[in-house]
N, C-alpha and C positions, 0 to 999 in steps of 0.2 A: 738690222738694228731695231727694227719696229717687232721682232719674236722676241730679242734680247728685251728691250724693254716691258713687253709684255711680262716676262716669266721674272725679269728682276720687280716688277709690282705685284706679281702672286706673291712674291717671294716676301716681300716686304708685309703684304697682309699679313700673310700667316703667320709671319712673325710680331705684329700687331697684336693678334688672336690669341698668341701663346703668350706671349706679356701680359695682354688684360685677364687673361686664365690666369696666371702667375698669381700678379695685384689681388685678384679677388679671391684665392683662395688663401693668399698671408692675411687679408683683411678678414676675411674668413675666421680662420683660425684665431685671431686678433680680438675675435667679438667676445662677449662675457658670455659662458658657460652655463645654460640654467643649471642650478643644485639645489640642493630641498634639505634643510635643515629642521631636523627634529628636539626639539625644546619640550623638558617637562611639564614648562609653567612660561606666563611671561614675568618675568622677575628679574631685580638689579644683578642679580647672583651672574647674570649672564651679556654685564654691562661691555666688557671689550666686543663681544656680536654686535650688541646692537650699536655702536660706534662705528664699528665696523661699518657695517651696513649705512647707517646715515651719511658718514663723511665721504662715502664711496669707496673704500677699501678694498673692498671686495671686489670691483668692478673695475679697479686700477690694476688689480692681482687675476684677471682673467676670468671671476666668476660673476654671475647673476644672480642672488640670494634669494631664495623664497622659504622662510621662516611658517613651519606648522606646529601645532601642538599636542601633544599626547601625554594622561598624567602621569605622573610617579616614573614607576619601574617601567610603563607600557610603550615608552622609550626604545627599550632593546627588541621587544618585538619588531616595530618600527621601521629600525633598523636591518633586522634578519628579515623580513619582511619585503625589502629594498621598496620601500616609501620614502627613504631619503638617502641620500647620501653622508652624511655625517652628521651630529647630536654632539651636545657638551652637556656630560651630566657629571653626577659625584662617581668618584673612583670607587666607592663603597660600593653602588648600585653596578658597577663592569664586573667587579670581583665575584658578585655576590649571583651576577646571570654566568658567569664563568662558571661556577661552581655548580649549577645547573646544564651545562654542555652547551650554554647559550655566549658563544665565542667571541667578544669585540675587540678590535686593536686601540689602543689607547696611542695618540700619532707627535699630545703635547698635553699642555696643563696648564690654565688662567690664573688659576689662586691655590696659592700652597698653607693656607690656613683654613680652619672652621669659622665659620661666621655663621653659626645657626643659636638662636636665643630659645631662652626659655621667660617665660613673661607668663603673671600670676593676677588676678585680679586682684585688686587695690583692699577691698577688706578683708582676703585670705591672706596678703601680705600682713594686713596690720594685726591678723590673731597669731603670725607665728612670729610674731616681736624680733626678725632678727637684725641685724648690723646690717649694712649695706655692705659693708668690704668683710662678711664673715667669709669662712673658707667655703669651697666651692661645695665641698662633699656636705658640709654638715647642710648647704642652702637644699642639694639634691634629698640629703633623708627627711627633710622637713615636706616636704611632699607626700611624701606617705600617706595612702587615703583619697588622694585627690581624683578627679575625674581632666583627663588632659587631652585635647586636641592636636592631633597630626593630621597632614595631607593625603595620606597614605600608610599604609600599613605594610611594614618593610621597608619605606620609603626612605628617604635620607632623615629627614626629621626623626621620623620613629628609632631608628638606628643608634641616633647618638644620646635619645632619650634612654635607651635599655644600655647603651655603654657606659655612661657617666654613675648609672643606676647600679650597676653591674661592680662599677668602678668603689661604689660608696658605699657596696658591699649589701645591696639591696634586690630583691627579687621581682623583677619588671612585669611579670607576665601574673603575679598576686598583688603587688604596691599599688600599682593605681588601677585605674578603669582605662583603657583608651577610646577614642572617638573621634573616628577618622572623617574630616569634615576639608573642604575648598576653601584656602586661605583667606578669601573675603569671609566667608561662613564662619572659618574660626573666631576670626576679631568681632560678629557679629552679636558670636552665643559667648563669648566671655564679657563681652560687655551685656550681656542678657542675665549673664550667669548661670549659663546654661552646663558651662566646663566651667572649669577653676582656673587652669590652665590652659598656656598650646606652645608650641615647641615648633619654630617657624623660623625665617631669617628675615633681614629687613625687605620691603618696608615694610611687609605685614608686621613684623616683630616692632615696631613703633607707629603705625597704625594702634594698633593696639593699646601701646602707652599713649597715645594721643585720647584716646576712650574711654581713660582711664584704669589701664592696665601698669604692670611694675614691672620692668625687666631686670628679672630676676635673677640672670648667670647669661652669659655674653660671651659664647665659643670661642671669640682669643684669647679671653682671658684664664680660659680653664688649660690650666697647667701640666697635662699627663702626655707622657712620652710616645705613644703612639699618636698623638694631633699636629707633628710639629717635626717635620713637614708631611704635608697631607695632600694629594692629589684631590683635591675639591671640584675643581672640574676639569674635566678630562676629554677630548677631545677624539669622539670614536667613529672608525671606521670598520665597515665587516673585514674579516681577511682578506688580503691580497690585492684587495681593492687601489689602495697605492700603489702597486705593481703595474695595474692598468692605466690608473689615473695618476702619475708622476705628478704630471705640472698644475693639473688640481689641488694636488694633496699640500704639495708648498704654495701656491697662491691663498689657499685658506688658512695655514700655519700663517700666513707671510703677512698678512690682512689683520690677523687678530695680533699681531704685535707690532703693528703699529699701531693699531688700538690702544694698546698698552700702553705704545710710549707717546701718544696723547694725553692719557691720563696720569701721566707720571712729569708732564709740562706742562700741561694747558688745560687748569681744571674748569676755565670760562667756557674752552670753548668746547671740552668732554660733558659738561651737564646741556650744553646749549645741542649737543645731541641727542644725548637721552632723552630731552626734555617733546623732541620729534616722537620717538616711539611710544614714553609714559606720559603722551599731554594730557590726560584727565588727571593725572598724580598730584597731588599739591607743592609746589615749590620746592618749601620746609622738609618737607617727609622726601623727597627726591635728592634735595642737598645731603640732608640727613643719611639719608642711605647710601648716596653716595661715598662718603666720608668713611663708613664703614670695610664698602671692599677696597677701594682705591690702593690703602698700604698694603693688600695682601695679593695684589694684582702682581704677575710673575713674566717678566720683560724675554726673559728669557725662554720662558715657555718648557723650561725642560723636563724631564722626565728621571725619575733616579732609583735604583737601588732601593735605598732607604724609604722613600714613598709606596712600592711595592710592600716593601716590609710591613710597613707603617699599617698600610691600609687593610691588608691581610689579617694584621693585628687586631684591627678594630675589629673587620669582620666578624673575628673567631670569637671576639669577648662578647659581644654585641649578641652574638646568635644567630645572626643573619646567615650566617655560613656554619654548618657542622662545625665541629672543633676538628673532625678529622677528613673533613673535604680534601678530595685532591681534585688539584690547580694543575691549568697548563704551566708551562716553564715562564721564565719571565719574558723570552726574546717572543713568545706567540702572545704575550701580554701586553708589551711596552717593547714601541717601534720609535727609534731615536734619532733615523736619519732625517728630519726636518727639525730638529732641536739641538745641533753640533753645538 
C-alpha cells in the first residue's frame, strides 16, 4: 500500500507540474506582445493610435505598443528595414514606395478623407482680395509666385500641393518655390515671413492661424473625384507578415476600431486621451483638431476598390508616381481579411 501510495503522489506531482506548465504558458501567451510602431510625425492625424494606446486597447487586444518616429516617406524604409512592425501613413506615400519595388501590405484604413490645409499669411491673404467661399481652384492659382512650406519633399503635404496645382491647371515644380521645413519650423517662418505659405494638416495647420495665419483651402472641402474616398491612413505591414502574425495582425486592427468607436460616442473621454500623449498642446488647438478628423474617422476600417483607384489616381496626377509606373496587383496591395 505504502509503493501504491508512494507512486500515486509521484503521480499526482507530476501532474501538478504539467498543470502549472500549462497555466503559465496560456498566461504566457496571454501577456501583451512588444510591437514597434513607426509614425511619420506625432500628429492628431493619427488620433485612433494614440487612443488606442492610452485607453489600453492595445493591451486588452494582446499587444504592447511602443510608438517611434521617422520623417515623411523614411517610414517605408522603417518598415522594410523590420525596425517595426506596423506604421499608419497616407495611402499616397505606400503606392508611391510600391512604385519603387518598395512593397508594403495595406491590412485597413483610419480616415477616408484629406484633411490637409493650405494656410497663407494674413497680409498675402489681404493682397489677393479674395472671397472666403471663392472656388477652390481659382484660391490654388492665386498662389502663383509664392514661396510655400512642406514637411517633406514627396511627402504627403507636398503631394497634394502639386495635385490641386495640377488640378488648376498650373505647373508645381515653376508656380512656387518649395521649402521643406518641420511642422513647428513651418508655423515659425510663416509667422516670420520667411514663406508665404505651408501646406500641413492640423494642428499645425491652426497653430498657424492662431499666429496669425489664413487657412486658406481645407481638404474636405475640395471637391475632385479622386479625394473621396481616400485611404488617408493606411495601416502597413511588410508582406506576409500576417501570415506569421494572425492574432497580432487582428488585435492591432481590433484595438484601433475601437478607438474609433470611442470617438464616434464619447468625445469627453477621446480628447481626455489625446490630451495624455499631446499634453504640451493647448486645449483649443487640441479640441480644434480634434473636431477636424473625428467625422472622417472610418469605424469600419475598410479597404476598397475604389480607394486603390482613387489613390493611384492622385499619385499619377501629382507626379509622385510616373504616369506609366507599373504597380503590383491590388490583392499584393490591399489585404482585407481583418476588415470583413
Amino acid at each position: 500500500m505504502t509503493k501504491r501510495m508512494c507512486c500515486a503522489g509521484r503521480a499526482f506531482s507530476l501532474a501538478m507540474i504539467s498543470l502549472g506548465a500549462l497555466q503559465g504558458s496560456q498566461a504566457l501567451a496571454q501577456s501583451p506582445v512588444p510591437t514597434t510602431i513607426v509614425l511619420p510625425a506625432q500628429s492628431l492625424l493619427f488620433a485612433p493610435l494614440y487612443i488606442a494606446q492610452e485607453r489600453g486597447f492595445f493591451r486588452q487586444h494582446g499587444i504592447e505598443p511602443k510608438i517611434i518616429y521617422v520623417a515623411g516617406p523614411g517610414v517605408i524604409n522603417a518598415m522594410l528595414g523590420k525596425s517595426a512592425d506596423f506604421s499608419v501613413i497616407s495611402g499616397g506615400i505606400q503606392i508611391a514606395a510600391a512604385a519603387r519595388n518598395q512593397k508594403l501590405v495595406a491590412i485597413a484604413n483610419t480616415q477616408d478623407r484629406f484633411t490637409t490645409d493650405i494656410v497663407i499669411r494674413d497680409a498675402v491673404a489681404k493682397k489677393l482680395e479674395m472671397a472666403p467661399n471663392a472656388d477652390a481652384m481659382a484660391k490654388i492659382r492665386a498662389l502663383k509666385g509664392l514661396t510655400i512650406g512642406v514637411d517633406a519633399i514627396n511627402g504627403l503635404p507636398h503631394s497634394f500641393l502639386r495635385f490641386v496645382a495640377i488640378k488648376a491647371g498650373m505647373n508645381p515644380e515653376t508656380d512656387f518655390t518649395i521649402t521643406a521645413l518641420q511642422p513647428p519650423a513651418m508655423v515659425a517662418a510663416l509667422k516670420a515671413g520667411t514663406i508665404d505659405a505651408m501646406v500641413f494638416s492640423p494642428p499645425f495647420s491652426l497653430l498657424a492661424v492662431k499666429e496669425g495665419g489664413v487657412r486658406w483651402l481645407l481638404g474636405p472641402e475640395v471637391s475632385l473625384p479622386e479625394l473621396k474616398p481616400f485611404p488617408y491612413n493606411v495601416v502597413l505591414v511588410r508582406p506576409g507578415y500576417c501570415d506569421a502574425e494572425t492574432v497580432r495582425c487582428q488585435g492591432f486592427v481590433a484595438a484601433l476600431k475601437d478607438a474609433i468607436a470611442l470617438m464616434k460616442t464619447d468625445r469627453s473621454a477621446s480628447l481626455e486621451a489625446l490630451g495624455k500623449s499631446f499634453d504640451k498642446m493647448e486645449p483649443d488647438i487640441l479640441k480644434a483638431s480634434y473636431e477636424v478628423f473625428a467625422p472622417f474617422a472610418q469605424p469600419d476600417m475598410k479597404l476598397t476598390s475604389a480607394m486603390l483607384d482613387n489613390v493611384i489616381a492622385f499619385d499619377r496626377i501629382s507626379g509622385i508616381i510616373p504616369s506609366d509606373a507599373k504597380l503590383p496587383p491590388e490583392a499584393e496591395l490591399y489585404l482585407t481579411t481583418f476588415t470583413p
